[in-house]
C-alpha positions in Angstrom: 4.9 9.3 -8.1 2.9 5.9 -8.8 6.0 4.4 -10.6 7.8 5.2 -7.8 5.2 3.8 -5.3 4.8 0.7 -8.2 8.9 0.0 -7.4 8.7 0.1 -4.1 6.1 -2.6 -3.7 7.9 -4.5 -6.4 11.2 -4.4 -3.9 9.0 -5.0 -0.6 7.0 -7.9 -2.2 10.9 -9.5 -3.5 12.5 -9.6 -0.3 9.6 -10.7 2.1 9.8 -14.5 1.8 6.5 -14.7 4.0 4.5 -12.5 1.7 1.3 -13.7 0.0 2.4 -14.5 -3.7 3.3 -11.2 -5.0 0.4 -11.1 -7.4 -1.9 -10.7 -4.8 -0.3 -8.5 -2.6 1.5 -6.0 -4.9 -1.5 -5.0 -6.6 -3.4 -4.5 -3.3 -0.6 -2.6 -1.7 -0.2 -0.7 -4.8 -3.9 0.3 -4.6 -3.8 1.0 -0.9 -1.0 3.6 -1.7 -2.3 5.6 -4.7 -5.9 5.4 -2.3 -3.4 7.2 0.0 -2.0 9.5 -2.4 -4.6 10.6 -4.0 -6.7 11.2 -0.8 -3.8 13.4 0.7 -3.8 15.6 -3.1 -7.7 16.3 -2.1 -7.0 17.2 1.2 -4.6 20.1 1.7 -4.5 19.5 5.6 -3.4 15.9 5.2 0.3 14.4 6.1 1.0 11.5 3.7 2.5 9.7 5.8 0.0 8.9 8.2 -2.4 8.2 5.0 -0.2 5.6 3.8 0.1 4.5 7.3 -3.7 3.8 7.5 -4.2 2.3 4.0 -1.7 -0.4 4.8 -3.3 -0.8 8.3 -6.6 -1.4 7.0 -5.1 -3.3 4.3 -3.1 -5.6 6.6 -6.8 -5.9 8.8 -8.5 -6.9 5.8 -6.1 -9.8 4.6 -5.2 -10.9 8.0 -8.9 -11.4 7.9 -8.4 -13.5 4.4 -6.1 -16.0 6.7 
């Protein structure tokens, strides 16, 4: 699953001209995801989606902040 979330930032972060250089955002995002994934394996009630959701929400707060 993290190699899988890993490739996907890799992809977002290689196509998105306007991005922050990738080595700042990649890591982040990858860190907001596995903080996702790893909260929704603890919780058995929680939907993934909307986890990831709010990690890159407060993610997104935080380095529009940066700006």
């Amino acid at each position: 699953m993290i190699d899988a979330l890993r490739e996907c930032v890799i992809e977002f972060n290689r196509f998105d001209a306007s991005a922050v250089p990738p080595r700042l955002t990649g890591p982040a995002a990858l860190a907001a995801a596995i903080a996702a994934y790893e909260h929704w394996l603890a919780d058995g009630n929680a939907l993934l989606p909307e986890l990831i959701d709010a990690a890159f929400r407060r993610l997104g707060d935080g380095c529009g902040a940066m700006w």
